[in-house]
VMD Tcl script that draws the C-alpha trace (Angstrom):
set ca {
  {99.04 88.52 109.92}
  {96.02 90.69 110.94}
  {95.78 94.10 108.65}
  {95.53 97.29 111.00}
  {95.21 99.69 108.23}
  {91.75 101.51 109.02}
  {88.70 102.57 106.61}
  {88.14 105.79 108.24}
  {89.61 108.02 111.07}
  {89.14 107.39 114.79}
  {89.65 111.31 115.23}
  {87.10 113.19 116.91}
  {88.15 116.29 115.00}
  {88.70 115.79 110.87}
  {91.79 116.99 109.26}
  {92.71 117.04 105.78}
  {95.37 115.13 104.82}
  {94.77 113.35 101.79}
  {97.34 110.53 101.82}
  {96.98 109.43 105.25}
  {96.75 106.03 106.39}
  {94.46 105.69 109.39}
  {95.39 102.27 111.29}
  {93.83 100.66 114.78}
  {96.57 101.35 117.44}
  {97.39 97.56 118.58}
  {101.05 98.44 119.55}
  {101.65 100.61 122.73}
  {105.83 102.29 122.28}
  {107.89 102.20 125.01}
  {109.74 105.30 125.30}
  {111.73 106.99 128.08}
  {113.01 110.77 128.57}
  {113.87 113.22 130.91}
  {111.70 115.77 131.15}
  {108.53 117.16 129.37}
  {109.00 120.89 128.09}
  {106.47 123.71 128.38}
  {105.41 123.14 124.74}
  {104.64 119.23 125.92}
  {107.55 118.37 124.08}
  {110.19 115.74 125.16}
  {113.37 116.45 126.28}
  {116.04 113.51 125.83}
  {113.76 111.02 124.62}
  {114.71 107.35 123.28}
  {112.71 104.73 121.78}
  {112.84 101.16 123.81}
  {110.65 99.73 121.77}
  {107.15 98.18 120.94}
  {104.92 96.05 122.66}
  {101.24 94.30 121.74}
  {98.22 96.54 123.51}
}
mol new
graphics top color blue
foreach p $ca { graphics top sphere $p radius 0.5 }
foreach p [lrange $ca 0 end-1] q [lrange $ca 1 end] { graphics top cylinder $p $q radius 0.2 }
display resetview
């Protein structure tokens, strides 16, 4: 099994948060919902599940 905990941040921005764990994103989520609010939140979302990018 391949590790995909990172050394450093991929963020463009830094934030503090000093117990993060930065990883490399090699799973995409599947995830379905209604409707996006104005606040870009979902609205009646569900996880389907993950996949390999």
């Amino acid at each position: 099994m391949v590790s995909v905990v990172s050394p450093k941040s991929k963020l463009t921005k830094p934030i503090k948060k000093p117990r993060a764990a930065w990883v490399e994103p090699t799973f995409v989520a599947d995830i379905e919902y209604r409707d996006i609010t104005s606040q870009g939140i979902l609205r009646a979302s569900s996880f389907k599940g993950l996949a390999r990018k």
